[in-house]
C-alpha positions in Angstrom: -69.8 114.2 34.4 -71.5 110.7 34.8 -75.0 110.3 32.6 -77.5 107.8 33.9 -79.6 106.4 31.7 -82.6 104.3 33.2 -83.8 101.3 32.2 -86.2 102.5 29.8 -84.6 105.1 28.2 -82.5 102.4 27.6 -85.1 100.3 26.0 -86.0 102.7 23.8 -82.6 104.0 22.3 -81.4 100.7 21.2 -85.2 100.0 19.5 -84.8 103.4 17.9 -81.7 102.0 16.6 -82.8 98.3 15.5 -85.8 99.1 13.8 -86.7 96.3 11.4 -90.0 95.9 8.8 -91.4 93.0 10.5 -93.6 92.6 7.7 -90.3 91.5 5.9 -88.8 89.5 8.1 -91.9 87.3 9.0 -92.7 86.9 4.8 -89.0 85.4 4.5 -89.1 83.4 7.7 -92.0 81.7 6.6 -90.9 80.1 3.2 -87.3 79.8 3.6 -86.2 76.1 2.9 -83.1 75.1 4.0 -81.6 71.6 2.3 -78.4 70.1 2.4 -76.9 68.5 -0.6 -74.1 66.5 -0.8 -71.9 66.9 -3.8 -70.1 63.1 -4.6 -66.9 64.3 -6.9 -66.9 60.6 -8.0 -63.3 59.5 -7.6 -63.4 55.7 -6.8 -59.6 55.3 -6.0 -59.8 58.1 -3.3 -62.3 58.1 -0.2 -62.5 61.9 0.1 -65.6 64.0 1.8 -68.3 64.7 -0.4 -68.4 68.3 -0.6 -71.7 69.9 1.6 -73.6 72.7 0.0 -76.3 74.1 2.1 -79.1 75.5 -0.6 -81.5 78.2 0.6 -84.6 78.0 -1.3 -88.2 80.5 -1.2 -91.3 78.4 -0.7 -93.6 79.5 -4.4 -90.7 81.7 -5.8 -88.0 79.6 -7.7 -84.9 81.2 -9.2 -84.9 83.3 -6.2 -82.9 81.2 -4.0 -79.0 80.8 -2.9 -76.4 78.4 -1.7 -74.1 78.6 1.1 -70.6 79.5 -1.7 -72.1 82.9 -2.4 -71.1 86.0 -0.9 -73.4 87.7 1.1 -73.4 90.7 -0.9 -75.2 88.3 -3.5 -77.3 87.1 -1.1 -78.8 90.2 -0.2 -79.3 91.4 -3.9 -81.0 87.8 -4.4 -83.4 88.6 -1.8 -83.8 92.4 -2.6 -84.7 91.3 -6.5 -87.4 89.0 -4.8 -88.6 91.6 -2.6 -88.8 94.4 -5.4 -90.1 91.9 -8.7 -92.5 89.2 -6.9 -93.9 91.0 -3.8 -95.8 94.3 -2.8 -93.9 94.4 0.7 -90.9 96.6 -1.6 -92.0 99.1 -4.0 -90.5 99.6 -7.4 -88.7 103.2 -6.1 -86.5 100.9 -3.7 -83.5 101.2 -5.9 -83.4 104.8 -6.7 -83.9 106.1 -2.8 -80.7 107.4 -1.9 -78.2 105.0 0.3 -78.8 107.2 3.7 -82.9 106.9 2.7 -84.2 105.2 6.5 -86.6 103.2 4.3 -83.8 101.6 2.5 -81.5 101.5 5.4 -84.6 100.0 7.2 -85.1 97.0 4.7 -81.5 96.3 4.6 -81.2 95.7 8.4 -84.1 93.8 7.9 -82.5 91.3 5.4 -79.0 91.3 7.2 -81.0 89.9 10.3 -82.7 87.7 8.4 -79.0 86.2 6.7 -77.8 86.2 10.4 -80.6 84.4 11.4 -81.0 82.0 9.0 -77.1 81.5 8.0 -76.1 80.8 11.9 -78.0 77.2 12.0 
């Protein structure tokens, strides 16, 4: 047996299934910096590469920022603890929903698009 699915049931299933809190996304997307820095081991008798670390800094929220050497588990947390202390967008409750919650499965989506987005440039 052969199940057609039209074109906007279509639509809708994989919306129903990529839900993200806009809200979220757009607040990061707007004051993400991204810098490269160049880190010159001085060693005069060798010519080696300087070694390229990509920094990902928060417009108006420093501490809260992360480098391109840290796991992504760490950058998430890093961007949860901003979330949760410094804004209203996460309440305070975040971390004791349980893991299958769809408001905290919701805001983690969110921020794993977000890495994607911002760690594929």
């Amino acid at each position: 047996m052969k199940i057609i699915i039209n074109e906007n049931e279509k639509n809708q299933i994989s919306s129903k299934h990529e839900e993200f809190d806009s809200d979220i996304l757009l607040f990061l997307m707007r004051r993400i910096k991204v810098e490269e820095k160049k880190l010159n081991w001085s060693n005069f008798e060798t010519e080696e590469e300087p070694l390229k670390v990509i920094e990902y800094t928060f417009e108006g929220f420093p501490g809260y920022g992360f480098n391109s050497y840290r796991t992504k588990k760490e950058m998430m947390n890093n961007i949860l603890s901003l979330l949760v202390e410094e804004t209203d967008l996460i309440g305070d409750d975040f971390f004791e929903l349980p893991d299958q919650h769809p408001k905290k499965q919701k805001i983690i989506k969110t921020i794993r698009k977000f890495l994607n987005n911002v760690l594929k440039n």
